[in-house]
N, C-alpha and C positions, 0 to 999 in steps of 0.2 A: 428495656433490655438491650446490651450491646454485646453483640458476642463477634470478636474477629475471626470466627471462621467461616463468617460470612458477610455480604455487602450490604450497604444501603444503599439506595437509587442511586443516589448522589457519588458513590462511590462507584457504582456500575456505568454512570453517566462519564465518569471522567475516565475509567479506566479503558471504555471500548470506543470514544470521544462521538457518542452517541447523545444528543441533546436527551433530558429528562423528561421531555415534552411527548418528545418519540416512544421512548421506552412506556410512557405512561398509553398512549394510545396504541400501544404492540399488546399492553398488556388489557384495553380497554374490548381490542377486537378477539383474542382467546389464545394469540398465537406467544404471549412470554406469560409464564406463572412463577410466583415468590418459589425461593425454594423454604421460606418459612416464613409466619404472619403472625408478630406478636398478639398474644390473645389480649391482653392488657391493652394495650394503645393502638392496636389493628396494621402498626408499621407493617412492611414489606420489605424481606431480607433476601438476597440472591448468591448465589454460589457463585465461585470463580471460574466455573464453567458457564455459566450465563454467558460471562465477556466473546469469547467467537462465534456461540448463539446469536446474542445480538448483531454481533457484524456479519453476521452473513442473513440476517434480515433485513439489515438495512443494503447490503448490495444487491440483494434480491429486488427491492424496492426500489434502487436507484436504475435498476438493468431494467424495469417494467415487469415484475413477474407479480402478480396479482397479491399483496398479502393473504386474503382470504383462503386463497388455497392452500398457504400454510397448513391448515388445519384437517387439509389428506394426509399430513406427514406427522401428524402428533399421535403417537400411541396413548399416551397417558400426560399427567400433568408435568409428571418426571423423565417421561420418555420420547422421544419424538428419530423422527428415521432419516439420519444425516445424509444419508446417501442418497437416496431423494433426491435430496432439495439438492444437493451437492452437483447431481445430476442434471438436474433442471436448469439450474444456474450455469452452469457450465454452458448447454446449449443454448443458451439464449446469448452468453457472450461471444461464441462461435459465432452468433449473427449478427451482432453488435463488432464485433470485428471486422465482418467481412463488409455490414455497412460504413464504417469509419475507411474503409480502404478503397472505398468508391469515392464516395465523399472527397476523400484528399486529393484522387485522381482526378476527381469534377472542377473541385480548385485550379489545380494544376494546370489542366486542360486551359481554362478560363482566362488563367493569368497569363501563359503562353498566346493565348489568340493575342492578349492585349500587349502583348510585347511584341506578338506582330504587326501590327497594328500601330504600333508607336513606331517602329521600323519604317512604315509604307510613308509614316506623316511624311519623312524628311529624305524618300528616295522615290525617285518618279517608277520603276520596275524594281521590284525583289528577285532574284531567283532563290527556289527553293525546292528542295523535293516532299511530293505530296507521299505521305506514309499512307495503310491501305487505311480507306475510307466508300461509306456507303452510302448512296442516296437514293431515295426513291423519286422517280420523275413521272409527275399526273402534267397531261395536256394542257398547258396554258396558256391564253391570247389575250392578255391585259398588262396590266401593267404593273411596278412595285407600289407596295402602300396604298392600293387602292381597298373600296367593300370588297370587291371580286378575291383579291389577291386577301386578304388576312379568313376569308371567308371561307374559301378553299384549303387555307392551312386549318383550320380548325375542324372542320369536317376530314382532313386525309390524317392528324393527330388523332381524332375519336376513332376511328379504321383503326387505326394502329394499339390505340390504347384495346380496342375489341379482340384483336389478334394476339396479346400480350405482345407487341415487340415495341421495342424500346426508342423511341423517337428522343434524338440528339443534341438535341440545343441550337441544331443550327438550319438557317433556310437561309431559301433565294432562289434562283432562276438556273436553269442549263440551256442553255443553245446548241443544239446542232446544227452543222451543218451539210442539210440533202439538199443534190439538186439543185446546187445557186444557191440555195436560200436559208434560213436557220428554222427548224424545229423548236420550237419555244415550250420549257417544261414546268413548273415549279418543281422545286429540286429542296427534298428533307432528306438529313442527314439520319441515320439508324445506326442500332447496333444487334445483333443477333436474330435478322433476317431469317427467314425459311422460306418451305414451300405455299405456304400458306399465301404467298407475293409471287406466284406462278404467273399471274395474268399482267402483273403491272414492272413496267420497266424497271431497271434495277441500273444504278449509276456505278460500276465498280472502279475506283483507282488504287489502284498500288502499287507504289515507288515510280511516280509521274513524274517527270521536270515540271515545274509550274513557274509562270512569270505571274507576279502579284502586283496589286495598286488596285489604290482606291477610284475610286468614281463618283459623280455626282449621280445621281438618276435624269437629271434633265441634260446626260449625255450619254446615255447610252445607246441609243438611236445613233448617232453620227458615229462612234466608237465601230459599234455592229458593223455597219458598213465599210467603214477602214476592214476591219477584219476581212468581213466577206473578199474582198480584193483581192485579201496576203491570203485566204484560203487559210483561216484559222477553225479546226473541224470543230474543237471545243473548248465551248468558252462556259464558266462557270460563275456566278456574282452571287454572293452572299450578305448577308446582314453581319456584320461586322460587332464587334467589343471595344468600345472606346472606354478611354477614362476619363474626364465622364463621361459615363454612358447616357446618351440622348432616349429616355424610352418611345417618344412620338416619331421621331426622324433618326430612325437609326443609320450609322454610315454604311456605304458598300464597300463590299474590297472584290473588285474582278481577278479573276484568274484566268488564264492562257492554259489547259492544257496539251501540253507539246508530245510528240509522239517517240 
């Protein structure tokens, strides 16, 4: 039987550019039904309503939304409740949006360090202004790249992650300096802080002068001292963004911030 007032797979396949494979397994789990099934040869015929049915099974699918639950929204083999799903799908893109818009900022962010960073290669001092930025500073008295030093980052990331706040991609050391002497902190970058960090110091800068350069680590010891001299209050050293990126010896970039 051929009747053009209605599709065969293959037509339903090419008209919503939905593989045949798919529609077969849409219709294998409960959520697509023929709109009629030759009794003769058991084909499977589909209305031209089918076609934006299909495609918004298959965006449902591609956005993560469980096919299975399709089948809260099916009244009958002919009926099913668009708004629903229409609904559902909608919010999940809301949050599929708002993750693709981190995401790009994360980029972003990323590619900017490393454009700083390609900057510092070929100038002995940067000036730049530091925009507002967070970090949390735990008591530190060791050194970079040591067990102590990645040790402690790992246990003040699990704190954080326990707390829900958002730890930032970035670490390293802060120096203060009290007293003659410098305060040594490891220094994690955040974002969405509370009080729930009442007890632990809080690094705030915003719209800092910063003098920038890199550093080796087996100079930062004689560096400190120069400073301590000129009476530099703080001083900030990070783990740096190269391209390439070194995962075992990553480089530093010291900062100066001026007051």
């Amino acid at each position: 039987m051929e009747n053009k007032n209605y599709l065969t797979i293959g037509k339903l396949s090419s008209y919503s550019g939905i593989h045949i494979k798919a529609l077969r397994y849409y219709e294998s789990i409960g959520i697509l039904h023929p709109a009629l099934i030759d009794a003769n040869n058991g084909y499977r015929y589909y209305s031209h309503a089918h076609i934006p049915y299909v495609k918004i099974i298959k965006l449902c699918a591609d956005y993560g939304i469980p096919l299975g639950t399709f089948n809260d929204f099916i009244k009958s083999e002919t009926e099913i409740n668009l708004i629903k799903i229409i609904r559902k799908a909608s919010n999940i893109l809301e949050l599929k949006e708002k993750q693709l818009k981190e995401d790009k900022q994360f980029l972003e962010y990323i590619q900017n360090e490393i454009s700083l960073s390609q900057k510092l290669d070929s100038s002995i001092n940067v000036d730049l202004e530091q925009t507002h930025e967070d970090f949390i500073l735990i008591p530190f008295d060791d050194v970079f790249f040591s067990n102590k030093y990645y040790d402690t980052i790992n246990k003040t990331i699990s704190m954080l992650k326990d707390l829900e706040i958002e730890f930032f991609n970035r670490i390293g050391c802060y120096y203060s300096l009290q007293y003659g002497n410098y305060d040594k902190f490891l220094a994690l970058k955040v974002r969405g802080h509370s009080s729930k960090l009442k007890n632990i110091k809080i690094l705030h800068i915003d719209h800092v002068c910063v003098q920038a350069q890199h550093i080796e680590p087996d100079k930062i010891t004689d560096e400190l001292i120069r400073f301590k001299k000129l009476k530099q209050n703080s001083i900030l050293i990070l783990e740096t963004y190269e391209n390439p990126y070194n995962f075992s010896t990553p480089h530093l970039e010291l900062r100066i911030l001026l007051n």
